[in-house]
C-alpha positions as CSV (number, residue, x, y, z in Angstrom):
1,X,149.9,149.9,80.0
2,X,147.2,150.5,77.6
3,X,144.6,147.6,77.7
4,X,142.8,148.9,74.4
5,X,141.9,151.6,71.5
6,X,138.0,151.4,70.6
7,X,136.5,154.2,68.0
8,X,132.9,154.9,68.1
9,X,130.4,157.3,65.6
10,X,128.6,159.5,67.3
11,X,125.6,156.6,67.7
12,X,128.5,155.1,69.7
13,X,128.5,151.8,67.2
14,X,132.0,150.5,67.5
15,X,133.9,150.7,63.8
16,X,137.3,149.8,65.2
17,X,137.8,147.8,68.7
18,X,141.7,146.9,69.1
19,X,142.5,145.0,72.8
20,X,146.0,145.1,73.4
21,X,145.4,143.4,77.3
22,X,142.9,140.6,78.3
23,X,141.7,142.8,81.8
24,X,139.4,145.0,79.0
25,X,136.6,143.4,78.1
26,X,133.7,144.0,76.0
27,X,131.4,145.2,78.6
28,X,134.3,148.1,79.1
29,X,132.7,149.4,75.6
30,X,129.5,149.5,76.5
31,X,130.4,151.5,79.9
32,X,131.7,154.2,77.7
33,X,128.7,154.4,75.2
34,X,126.1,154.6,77.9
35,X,128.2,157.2,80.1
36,X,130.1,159.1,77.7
37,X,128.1,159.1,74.5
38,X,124.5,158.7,75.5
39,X,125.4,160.3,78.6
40,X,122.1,162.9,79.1
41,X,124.9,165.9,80.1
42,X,127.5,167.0,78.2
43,X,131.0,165.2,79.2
44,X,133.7,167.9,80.1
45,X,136.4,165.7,81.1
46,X,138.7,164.0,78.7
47,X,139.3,161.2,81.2
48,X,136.4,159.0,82.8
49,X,136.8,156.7,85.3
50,X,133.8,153.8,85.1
51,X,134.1,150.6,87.7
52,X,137.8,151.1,88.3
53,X,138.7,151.4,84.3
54,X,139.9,154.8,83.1
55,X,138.7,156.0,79.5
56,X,140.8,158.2,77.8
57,X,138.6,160.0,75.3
58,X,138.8,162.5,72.4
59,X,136.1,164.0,69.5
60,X,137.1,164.8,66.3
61,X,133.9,165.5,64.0
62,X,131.6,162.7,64.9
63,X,134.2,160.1,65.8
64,X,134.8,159.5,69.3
65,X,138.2,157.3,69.7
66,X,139.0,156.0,73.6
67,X,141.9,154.5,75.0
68,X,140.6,152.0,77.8
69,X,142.9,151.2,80.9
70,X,142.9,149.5,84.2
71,X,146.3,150.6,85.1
72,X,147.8,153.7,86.2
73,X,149.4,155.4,82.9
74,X,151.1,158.9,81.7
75,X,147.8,160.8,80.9
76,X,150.2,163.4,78.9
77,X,151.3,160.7,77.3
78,X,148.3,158.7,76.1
79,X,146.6,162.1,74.7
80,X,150.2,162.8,72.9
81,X,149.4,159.1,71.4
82,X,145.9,160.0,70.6
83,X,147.1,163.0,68.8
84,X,149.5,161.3,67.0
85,X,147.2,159.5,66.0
86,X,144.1,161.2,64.7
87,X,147.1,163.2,62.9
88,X,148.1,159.9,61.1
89,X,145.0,159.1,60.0
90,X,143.8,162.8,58.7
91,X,146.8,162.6,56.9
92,X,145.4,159.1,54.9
93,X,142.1,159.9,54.7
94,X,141.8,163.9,54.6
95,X,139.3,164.4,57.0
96,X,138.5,161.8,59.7
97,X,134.8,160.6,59.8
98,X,132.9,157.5,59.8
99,X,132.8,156.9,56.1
100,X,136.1,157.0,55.9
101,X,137.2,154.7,58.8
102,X,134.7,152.3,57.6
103,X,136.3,152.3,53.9
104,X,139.9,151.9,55.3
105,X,139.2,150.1,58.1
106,X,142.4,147.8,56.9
107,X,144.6,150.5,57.2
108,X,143.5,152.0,60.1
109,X,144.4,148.5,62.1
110,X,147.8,148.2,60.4
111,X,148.6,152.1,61.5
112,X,147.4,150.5,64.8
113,X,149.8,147.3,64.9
114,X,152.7,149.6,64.0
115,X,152.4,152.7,66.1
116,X,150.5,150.9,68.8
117,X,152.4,147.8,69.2
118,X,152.7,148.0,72.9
């Protein structure tokens, strides 16, 4: 099961944090900013395992949108959802980018209630 969706800008500010399970926390965010966003190398690998939490991560323009889980999960699956997803959203807003998310961040939860409700 997913345990959360979290969207970061490319400063790796959170604009959208939606928990779906109490076993992600808050400090699971700040793993992913300080070893996936600020990491000092480039990050190859769209999956990252910090402290027995997998991150499930994907850029589009200077968004960075991760799904956060401590369970064993369909990988196919979760980047099908994340596709799905960045799809949705480009198709509301045009072109997906921090201005945007910020400006419709009401919309952007309700398309997560509805095609997230796990």
């Amino acid at each position: 099961m997913i345990g959360g969706l979290f969207m970061y800008n490319h400063k790796g500010e959170v604009l959208i944090s939606r928990v779906y399970r109490d076993d992600v926390g808050r400090n699971a965010v700040d793993a992913f900013r300080v070893n996936v966003i600020h990491a000092r190398q480039q990050v190859r690998s769209p999956v990252t395992n910090i402290a027995r939490t997998s991150f499930f991560h994907v850029k589009r323009g200077n968004i960075w949108i991760a799904v956060v889980t401590k369970q064993n999960v369909n990988a196919a699956m979760v980047f099908e959802l994340l596709t799905k997803t960045v799809e949705i959203l480009q198709s509301y807003f045009g072109k997906l980018n921090e201005e945007n998310v910020k400006n419709n961040f009401v919309l952007v939860y309700e398309i997560l209630d509805g095609e997230w409700s796990v």
